[in-house]
VOPAGU-2260 file (C-alpha; in pm, 1 decimal, decimal comma):
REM VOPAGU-2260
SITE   aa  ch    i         X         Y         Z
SITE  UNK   A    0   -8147,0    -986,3     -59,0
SITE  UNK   A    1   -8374,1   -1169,8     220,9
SITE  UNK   A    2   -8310,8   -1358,8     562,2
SITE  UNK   A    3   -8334,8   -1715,9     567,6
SITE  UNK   A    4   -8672,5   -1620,7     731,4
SITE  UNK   A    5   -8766,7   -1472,7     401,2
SITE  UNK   A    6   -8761,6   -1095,0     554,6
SITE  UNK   A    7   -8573,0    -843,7     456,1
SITE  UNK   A    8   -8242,2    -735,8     646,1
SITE  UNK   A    9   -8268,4    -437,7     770,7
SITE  UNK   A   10   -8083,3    -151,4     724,2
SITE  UNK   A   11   -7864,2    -114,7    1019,3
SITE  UNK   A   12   -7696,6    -514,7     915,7
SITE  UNK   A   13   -7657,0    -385,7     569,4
SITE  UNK   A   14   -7497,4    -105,4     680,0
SITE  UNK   A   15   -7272,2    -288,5     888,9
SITE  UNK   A   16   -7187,3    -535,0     610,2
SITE  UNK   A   17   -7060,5    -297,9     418,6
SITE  UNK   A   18   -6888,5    -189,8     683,2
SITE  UNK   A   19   -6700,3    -504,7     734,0
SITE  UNK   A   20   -6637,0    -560,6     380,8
SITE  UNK   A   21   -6481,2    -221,5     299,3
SITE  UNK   A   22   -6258,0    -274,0     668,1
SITE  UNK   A   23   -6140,4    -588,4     519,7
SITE  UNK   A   24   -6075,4    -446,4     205,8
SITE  UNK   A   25   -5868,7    -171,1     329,3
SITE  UNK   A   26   -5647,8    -410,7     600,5
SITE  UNK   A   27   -5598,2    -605,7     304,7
SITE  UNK   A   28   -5449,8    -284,7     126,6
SITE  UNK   A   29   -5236,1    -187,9     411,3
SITE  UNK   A   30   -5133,0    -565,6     402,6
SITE  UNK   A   31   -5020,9    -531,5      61,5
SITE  UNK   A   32   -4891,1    -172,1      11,1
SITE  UNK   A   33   -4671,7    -285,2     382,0
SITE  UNK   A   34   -4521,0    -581,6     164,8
SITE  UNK   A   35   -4409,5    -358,9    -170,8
SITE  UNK   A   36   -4286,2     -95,4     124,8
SITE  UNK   A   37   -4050,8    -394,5     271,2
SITE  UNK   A   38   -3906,6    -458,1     -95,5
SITE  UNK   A   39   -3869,5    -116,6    -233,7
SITE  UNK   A   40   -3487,3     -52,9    -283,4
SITE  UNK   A   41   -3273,5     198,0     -28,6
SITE  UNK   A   42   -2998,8     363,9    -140,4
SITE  UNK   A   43   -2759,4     155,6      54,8
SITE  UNK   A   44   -2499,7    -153,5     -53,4
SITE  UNK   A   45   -2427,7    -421,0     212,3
SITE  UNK   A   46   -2089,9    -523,7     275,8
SITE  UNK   A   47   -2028,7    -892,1     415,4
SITE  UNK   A   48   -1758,9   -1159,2     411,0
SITE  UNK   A   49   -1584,8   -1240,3     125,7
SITE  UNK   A   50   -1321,7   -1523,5      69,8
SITE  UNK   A   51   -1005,7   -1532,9     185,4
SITE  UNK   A   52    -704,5   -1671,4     -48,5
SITE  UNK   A   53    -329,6   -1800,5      34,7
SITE  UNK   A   54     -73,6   -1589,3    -127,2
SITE  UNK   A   55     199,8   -1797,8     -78,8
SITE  UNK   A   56     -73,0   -2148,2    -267,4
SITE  UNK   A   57    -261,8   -2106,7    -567,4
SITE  UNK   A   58    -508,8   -1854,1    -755,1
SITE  UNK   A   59    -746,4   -2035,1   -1005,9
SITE  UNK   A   60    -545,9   -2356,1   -1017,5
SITE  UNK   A   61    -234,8   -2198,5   -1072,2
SITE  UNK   A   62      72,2   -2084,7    -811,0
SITE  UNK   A   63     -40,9   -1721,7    -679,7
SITE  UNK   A   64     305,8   -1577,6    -692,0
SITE  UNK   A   65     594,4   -1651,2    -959,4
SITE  UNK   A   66     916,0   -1559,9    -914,1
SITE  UNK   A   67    1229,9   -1582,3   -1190,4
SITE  UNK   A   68    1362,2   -1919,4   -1235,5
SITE  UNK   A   69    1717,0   -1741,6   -1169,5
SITE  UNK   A   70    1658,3   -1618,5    -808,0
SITE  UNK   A   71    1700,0   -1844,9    -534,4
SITE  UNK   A   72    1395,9   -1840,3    -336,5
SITE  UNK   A   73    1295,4   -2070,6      27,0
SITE  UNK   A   74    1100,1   -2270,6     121,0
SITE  UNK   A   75     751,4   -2120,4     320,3
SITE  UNK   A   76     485,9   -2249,3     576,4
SITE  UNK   A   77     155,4   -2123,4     726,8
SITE  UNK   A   78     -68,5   -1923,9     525,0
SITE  UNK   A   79     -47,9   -1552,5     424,6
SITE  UNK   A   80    -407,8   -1495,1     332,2
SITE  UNK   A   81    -548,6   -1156,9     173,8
SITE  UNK   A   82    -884,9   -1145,4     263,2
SITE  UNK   A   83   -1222,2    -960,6      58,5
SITE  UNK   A   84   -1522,2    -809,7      87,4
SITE  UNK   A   85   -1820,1    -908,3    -141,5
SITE  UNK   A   86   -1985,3    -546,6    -164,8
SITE  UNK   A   87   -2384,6    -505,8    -371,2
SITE  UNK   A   88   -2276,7    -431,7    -683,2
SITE  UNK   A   89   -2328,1    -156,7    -859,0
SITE  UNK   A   90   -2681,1    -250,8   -1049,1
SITE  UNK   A   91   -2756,1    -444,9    -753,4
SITE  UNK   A   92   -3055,8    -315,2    -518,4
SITE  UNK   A   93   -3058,2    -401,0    -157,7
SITE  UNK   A   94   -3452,0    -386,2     -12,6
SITE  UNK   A   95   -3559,8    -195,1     314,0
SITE  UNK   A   96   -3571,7    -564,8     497,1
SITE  UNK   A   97   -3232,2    -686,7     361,5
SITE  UNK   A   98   -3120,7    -315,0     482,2
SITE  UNK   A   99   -3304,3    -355,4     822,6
SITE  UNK   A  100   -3150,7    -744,9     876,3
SITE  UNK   A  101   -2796,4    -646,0     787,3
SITE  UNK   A  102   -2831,8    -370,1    1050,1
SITE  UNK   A  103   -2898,3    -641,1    1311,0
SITE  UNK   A  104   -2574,0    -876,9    1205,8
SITE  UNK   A  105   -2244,4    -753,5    1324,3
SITE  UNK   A  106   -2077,6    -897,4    1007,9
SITE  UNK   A  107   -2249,2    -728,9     761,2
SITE  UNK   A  108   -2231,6    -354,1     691,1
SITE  UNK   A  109   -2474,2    -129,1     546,4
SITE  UNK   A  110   -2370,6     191,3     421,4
SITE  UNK   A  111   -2499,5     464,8     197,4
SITE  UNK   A  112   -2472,7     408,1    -206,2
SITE  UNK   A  113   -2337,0     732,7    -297,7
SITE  UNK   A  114   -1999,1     667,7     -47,2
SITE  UNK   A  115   -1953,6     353,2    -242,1
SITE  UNK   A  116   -2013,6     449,3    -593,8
SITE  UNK   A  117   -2044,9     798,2    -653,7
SITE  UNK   A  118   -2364,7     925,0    -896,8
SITE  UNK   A  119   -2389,5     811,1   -1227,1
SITE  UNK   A  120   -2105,9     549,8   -1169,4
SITE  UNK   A  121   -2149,7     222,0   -1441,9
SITE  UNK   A  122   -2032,9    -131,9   -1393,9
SITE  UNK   A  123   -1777,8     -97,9   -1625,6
SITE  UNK   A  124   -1643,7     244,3   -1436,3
SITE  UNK   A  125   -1647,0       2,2   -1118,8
SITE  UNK   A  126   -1466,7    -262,0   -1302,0
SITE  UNK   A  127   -1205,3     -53,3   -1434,6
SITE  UNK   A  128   -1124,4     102,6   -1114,6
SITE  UNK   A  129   -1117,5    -182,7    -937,9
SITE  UNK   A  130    -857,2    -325,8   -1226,1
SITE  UNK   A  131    -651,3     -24,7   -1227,6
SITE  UNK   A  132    -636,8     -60,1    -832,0
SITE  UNK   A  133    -508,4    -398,1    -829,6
SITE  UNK   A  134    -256,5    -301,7   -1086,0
SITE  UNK   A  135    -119,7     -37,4    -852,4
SITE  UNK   A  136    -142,9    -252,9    -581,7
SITE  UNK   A  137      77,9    -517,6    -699,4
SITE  UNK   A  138     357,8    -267,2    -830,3
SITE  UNK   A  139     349,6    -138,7    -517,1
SITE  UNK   A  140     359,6    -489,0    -315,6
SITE  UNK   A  141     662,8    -578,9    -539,6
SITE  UNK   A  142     857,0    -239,5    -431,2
SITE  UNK   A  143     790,2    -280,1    -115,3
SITE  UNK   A  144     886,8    -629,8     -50,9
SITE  UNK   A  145    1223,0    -623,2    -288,1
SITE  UNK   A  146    1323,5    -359,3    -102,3
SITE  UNK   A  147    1289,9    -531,5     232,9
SITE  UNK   A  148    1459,7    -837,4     111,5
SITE  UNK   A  149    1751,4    -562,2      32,3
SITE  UNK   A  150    1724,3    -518,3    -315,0
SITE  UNK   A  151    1747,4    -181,8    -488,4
SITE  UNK   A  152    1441,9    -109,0    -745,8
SITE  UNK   A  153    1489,1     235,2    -884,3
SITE  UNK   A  154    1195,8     477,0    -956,8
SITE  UNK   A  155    1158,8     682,2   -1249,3
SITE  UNK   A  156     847,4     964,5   -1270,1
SITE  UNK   A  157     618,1     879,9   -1586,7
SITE  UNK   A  158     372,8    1106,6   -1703,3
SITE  UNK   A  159      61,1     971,2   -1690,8
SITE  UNK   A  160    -194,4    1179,5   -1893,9
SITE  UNK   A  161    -146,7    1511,4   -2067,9
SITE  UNK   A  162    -398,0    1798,2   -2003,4
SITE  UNK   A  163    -566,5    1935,8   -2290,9
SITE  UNK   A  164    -465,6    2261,8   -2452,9
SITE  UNK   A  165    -214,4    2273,3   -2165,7
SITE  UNK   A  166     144,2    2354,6   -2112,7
SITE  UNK   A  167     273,6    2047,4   -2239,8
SITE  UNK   A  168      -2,5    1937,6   -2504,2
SITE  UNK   A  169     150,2    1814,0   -2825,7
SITE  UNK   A  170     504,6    1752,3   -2616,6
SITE  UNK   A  171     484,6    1543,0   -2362,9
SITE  UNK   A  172     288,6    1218,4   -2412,5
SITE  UNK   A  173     182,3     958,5   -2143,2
SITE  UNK   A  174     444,2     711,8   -2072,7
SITE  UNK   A  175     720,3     922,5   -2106,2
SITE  UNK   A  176    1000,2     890,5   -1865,2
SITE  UNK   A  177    1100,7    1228,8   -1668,5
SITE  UNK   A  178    1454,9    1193,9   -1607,7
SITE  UNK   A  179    1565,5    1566,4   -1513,3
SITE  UNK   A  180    1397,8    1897,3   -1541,6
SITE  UNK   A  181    1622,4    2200,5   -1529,6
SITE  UNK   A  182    1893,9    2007,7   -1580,8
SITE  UNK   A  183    1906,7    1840,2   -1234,1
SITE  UNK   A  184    1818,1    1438,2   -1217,7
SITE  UNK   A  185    1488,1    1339,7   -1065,2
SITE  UNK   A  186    1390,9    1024,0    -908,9
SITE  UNK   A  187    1041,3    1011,4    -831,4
SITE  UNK   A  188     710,5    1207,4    -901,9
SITE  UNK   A  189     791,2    1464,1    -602,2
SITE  UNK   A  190    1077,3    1630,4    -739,7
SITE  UNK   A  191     969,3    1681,6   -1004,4
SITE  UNK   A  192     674,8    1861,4    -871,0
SITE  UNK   A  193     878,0    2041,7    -635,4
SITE  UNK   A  194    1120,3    2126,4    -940,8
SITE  UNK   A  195     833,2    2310,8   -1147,8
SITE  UNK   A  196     743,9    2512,6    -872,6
SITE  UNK   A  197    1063,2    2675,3    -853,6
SITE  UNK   A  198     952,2    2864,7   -1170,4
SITE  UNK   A  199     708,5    3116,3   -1226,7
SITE  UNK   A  200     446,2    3111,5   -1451,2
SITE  UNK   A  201     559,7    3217,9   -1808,3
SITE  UNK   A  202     905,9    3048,0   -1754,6
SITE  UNK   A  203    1037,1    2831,6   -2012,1
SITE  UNK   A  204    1165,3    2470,4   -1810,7
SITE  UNK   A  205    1385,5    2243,7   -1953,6
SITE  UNK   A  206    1272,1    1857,9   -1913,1
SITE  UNK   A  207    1516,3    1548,4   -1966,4
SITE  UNK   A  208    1275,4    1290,5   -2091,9
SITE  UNK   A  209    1309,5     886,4   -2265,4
SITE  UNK   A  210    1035,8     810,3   -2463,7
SITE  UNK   A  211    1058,5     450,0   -2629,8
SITE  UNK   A  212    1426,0     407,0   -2527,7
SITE  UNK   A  213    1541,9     685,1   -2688,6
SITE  UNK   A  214    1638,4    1012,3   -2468,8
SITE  UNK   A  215    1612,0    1404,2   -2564,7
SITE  UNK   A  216    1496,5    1736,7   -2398,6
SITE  UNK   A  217    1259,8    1930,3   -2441,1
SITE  UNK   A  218    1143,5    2256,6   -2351,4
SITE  UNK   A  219     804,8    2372,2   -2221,1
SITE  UNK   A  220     638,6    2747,2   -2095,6
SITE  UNK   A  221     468,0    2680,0   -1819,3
SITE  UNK   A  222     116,4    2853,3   -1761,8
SITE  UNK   A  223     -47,9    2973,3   -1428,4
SITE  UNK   A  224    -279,4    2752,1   -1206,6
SITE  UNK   A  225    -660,9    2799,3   -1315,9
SITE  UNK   A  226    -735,7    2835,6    -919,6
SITE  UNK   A  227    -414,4    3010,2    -850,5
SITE  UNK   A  228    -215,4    3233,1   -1092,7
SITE  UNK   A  229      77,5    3283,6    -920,3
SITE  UNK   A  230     148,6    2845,7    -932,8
SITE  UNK   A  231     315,7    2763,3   -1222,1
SITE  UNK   A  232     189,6    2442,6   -1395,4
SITE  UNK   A  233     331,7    2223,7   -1674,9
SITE  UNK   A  234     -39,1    2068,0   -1737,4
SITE  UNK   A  235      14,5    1682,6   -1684,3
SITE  UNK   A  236     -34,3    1390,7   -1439,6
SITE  UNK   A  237     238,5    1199,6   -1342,7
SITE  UNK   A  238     282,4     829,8   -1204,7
SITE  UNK   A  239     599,5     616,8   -1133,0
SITE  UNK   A  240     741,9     324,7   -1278,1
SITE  UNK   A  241    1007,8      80,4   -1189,7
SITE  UNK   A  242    1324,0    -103,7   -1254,5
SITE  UNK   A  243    1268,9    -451,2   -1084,2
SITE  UNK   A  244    1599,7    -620,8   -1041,5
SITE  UNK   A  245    1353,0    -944,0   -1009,5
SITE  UNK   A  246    1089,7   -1082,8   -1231,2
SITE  UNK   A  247     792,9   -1151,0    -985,7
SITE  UNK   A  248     436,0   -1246,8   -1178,6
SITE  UNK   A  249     141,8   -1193,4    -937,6
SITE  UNK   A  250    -167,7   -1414,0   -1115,7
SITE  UNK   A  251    -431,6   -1272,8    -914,7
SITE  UNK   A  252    -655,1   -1142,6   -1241,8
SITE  UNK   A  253    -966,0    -905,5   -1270,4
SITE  UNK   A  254   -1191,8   -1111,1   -1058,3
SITE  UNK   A  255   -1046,0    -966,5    -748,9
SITE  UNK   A  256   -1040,0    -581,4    -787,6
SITE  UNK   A  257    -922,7    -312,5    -531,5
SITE  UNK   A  258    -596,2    -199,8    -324,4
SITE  UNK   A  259    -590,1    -391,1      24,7
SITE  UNK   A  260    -440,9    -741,7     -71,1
SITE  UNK   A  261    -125,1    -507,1    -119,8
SITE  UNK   A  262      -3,8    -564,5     237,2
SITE  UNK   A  263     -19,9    -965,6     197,2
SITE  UNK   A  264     126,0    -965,0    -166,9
SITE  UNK   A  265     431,4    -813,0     -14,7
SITE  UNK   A  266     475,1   -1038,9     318,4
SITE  UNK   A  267     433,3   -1370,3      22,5
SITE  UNK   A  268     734,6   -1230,9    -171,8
SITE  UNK   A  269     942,2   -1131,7     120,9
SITE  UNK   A  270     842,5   -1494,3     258,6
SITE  UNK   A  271     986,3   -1645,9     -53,4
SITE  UNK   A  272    1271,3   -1468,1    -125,2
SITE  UNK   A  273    1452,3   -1482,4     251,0
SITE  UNK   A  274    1548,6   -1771,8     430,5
SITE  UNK   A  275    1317,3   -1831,3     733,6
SITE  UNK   A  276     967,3   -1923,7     722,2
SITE  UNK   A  277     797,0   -1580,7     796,2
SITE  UNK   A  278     510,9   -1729,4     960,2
SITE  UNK   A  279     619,7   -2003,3    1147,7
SITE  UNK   A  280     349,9   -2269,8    1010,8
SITE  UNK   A  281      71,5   -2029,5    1114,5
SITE  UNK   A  282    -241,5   -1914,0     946,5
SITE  UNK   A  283    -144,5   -1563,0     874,3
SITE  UNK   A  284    -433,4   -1318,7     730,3
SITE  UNK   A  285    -465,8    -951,4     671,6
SITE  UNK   A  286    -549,9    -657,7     448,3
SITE  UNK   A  287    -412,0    -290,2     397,8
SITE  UNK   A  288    -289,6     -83,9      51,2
SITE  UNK   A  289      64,3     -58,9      38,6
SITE  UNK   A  290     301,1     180,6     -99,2
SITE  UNK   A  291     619,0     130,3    -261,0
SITE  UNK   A  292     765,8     238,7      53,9
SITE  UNK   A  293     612,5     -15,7     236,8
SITE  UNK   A  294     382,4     241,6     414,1
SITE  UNK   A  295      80,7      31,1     523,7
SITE  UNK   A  296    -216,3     204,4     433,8
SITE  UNK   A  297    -613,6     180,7     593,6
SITE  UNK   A  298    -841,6      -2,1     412,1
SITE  UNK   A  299   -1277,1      21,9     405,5
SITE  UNK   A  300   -1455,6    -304,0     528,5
SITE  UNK   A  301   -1192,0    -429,5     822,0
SITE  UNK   A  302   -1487,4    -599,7    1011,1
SITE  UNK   A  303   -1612,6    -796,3     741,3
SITE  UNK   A  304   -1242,0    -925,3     643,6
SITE  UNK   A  305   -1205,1   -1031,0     996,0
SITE  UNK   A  306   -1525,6   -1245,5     985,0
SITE  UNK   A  307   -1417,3   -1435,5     673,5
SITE  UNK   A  308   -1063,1   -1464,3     830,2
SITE  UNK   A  309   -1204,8   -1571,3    1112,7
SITE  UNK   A  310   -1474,1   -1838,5     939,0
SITE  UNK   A  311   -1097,3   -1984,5     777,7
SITE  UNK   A  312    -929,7   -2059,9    1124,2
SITE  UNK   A  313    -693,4   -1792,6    1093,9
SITE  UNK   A  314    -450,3   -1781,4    1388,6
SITE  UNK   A  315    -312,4   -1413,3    1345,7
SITE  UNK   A  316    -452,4   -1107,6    1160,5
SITE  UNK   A  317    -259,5    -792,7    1048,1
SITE  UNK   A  318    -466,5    -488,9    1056,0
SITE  UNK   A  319    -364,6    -152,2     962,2
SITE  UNK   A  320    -277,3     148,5    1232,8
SITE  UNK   A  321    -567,0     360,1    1112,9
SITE  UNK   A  322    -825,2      64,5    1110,2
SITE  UNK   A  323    -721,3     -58,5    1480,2
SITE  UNK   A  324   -1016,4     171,5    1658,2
SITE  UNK   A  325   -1315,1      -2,8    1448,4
SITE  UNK   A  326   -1152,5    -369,6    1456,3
SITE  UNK   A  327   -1138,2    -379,7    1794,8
SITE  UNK   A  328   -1493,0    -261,7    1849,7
SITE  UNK   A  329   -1626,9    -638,7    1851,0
SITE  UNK   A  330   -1510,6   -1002,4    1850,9
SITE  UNK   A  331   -1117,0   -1112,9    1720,5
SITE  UNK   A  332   -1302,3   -1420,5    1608,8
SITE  UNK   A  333   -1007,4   -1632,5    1834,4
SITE  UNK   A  334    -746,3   -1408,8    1655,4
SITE  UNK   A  335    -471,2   -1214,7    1741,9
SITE  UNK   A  336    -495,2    -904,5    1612,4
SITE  UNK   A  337    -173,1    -691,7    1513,0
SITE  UNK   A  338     -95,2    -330,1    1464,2
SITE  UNK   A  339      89,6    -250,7    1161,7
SITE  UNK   A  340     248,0      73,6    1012,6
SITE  UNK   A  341     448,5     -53,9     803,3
SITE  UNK   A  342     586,4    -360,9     610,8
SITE  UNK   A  343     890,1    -354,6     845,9
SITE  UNK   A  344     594,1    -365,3    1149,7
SITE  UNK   A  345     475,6    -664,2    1021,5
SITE  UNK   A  346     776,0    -840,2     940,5
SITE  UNK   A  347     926,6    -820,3    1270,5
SITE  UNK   A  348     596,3    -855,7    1439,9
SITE  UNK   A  349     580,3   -1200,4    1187,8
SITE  UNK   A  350     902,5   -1294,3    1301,7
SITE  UNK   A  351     833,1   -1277,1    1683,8
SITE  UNK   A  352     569,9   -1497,7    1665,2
SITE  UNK   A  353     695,4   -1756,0    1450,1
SITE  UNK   A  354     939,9   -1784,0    1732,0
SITE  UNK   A  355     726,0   -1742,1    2042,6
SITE  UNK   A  356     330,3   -1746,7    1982,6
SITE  UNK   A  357     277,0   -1536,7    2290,8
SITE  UNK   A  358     572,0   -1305,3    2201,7
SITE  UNK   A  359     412,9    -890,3    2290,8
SITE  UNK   A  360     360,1    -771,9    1987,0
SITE  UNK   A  361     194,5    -400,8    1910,3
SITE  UNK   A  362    -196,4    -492,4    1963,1
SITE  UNK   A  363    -499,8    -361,3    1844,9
SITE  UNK   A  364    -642,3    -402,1    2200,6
């Protein structure tokens, strides 16, 4: 290598040269390694704004909520919209700079993987859970709101799974009604519970169960607890099902998964089955699970249903008692933001507003 005098460089500019080349070599590296460290995956999902959809309008092109052709129902106004959250899913990544933006947007959550789907969770684990939720959910929505509208809808305790090499293995079998044990009637899952532990372990219990329509008794010994001997334990699960006085159809299918649209399915049927137009021609949105005892239940995600409520125009949102704290720790998006406890809480809350918008209603705030 020469000069463009023809001499020789010397050392020292060689030197140097190298210098510089390896320097830009190695910024180049930090350059690079920098960029794969922005897009390696965190163990975090992001939870933002989902959709929000009418209960008392239509699901997929057809009419959300059906109720039996021989039941007078009334006419309704307003929206009552269950809102969503669209969550990572589980095979989704999120990167460190997704992570890092969402951090910086107050509509978007970040929160760690495992309290969202637990280790070794699958799609179709997620899926089923969700299903299984939504399932529950409506049940429970119908209760609730038949009750309200003064109907009576009986419980019965089901079992729902039997326990291997248990007390009650080759017996019992899931689905079967409970309708007495020790020859006293039961009426929900409780009392039944609180019927078996009247016994000691080693006792033989009678149970009054219908299994396909057809009723018998049967007789199991139950065994001790594995965590405490002296609890006696009849080795099953048990669930509840019901005897709806009204056919209600809630079309709302697997694409929507989860327990907090509960709260709005309820309000929709109540809506349509009393006279009165619940919300007054308002656009009504909320969220919370609900229990057939119209218990209104916190939900995860309350920010993030308020944004989307709040990108539809919504005029009043119902949030749940236990979620008040972290919905109020930002903007109501322009809404009014109501406390409820229970179905009743919302109903008259509902009711006062329809009649006077600025009607004092329990607050959030």
């Amino acid at each position: 290598m020469t000069d463009p005098d023809g001499s020789r460089p010397s050392s020292e500019a060689t030197r140097l040269s190298r210098r510089y080349v390896t320097l830009v070599a190695a910024s180049l590296s930090v350059i690079v390694l920098t960029c794969v460290a922005w897009m390696v995956p965190v163990p975090y999902v992001k939870m933002s704004p989902g959709p929000v959809f009418d209960t008392l309008g239509d699901f997929n092109g057809e009419q959300m909520l059906v109720i039996g052709s021989d039941v007078e129902t009334f006419p309704t106004s307003g929206t009552l919209d269950f809102t969503t959250v669209a969550v990572t899913s589980v095979s989704g990544e999120v990167s460190l700079v997704e992570a890092i933006r969402a951090y910086f947007d107050d509509d978007v959550a970040v929160v760690p993987r495992s309290l969202v789907y637990p280790e070794g969770f699958t799609a179709e684990q997620s899926q089923e859970q969700g299903a299984a939720q939504l399932t529950s959910s409506k049940d429970s929505s119908r209760v609730a709101a038949l009750r309200a509208a003064g109907y009576e809808v009986p419980e019965v305790p089901v079992i729902g799974t039997v326990v291997d090499d248990g007390a009650s293995e080759g017996i019992l079998e899931p689905s079967d009604e409970v309708l007495g044990v020790g020859g006293v009637p039961v009426d929900s899952p409780d009392e039944v519970v609180a019927a078996v532990a009247r016994t000691s372990p080693g006792d033989t219990i009678s149970l009054r169960i219908r299994r396909e329509g057809v009723e018998s008794d049967v007789q199991i010994v139950t065994q001790p607890d594995a965590e405490d001997p002296d609890l006696p334990r009849i080795g099953v699960t048990l669930g509840s099902a019901f005897e709806f006085p009204v056919d209600i159809v809630n079309q709302v299918g697997d694409s929507i998964g989860g327990p907090s649209a509960g709260t709005m399915f309820a309000l929709a049927i109540y809506d349509m089955l009393t006279p009165g137009e619940l919300t007054g021609g308002a656009r009504v949105a909320g969220t919370g699970e609900i229990t057939p005892d119209g218990e209104v239940r916190p939900i995860g995600g309350i920010r993030q249903k308020m944004a989307g409520a709040g990108a539809d125009d919504v005029d009043v949102f119902l949030v749940p008692d236990a979620n008040c704290d972290e919905a109020d720790r930002g903007t109501d998006y322009g809404m009014t933001l109501v406390r409820v406890t229970t179905l009743d809480d919302a109903i008259e809350s509902l009711e006062a507003l329809a009649e006077d918008p600025d009607a004092e209603v329990p607050s959030c705030s």
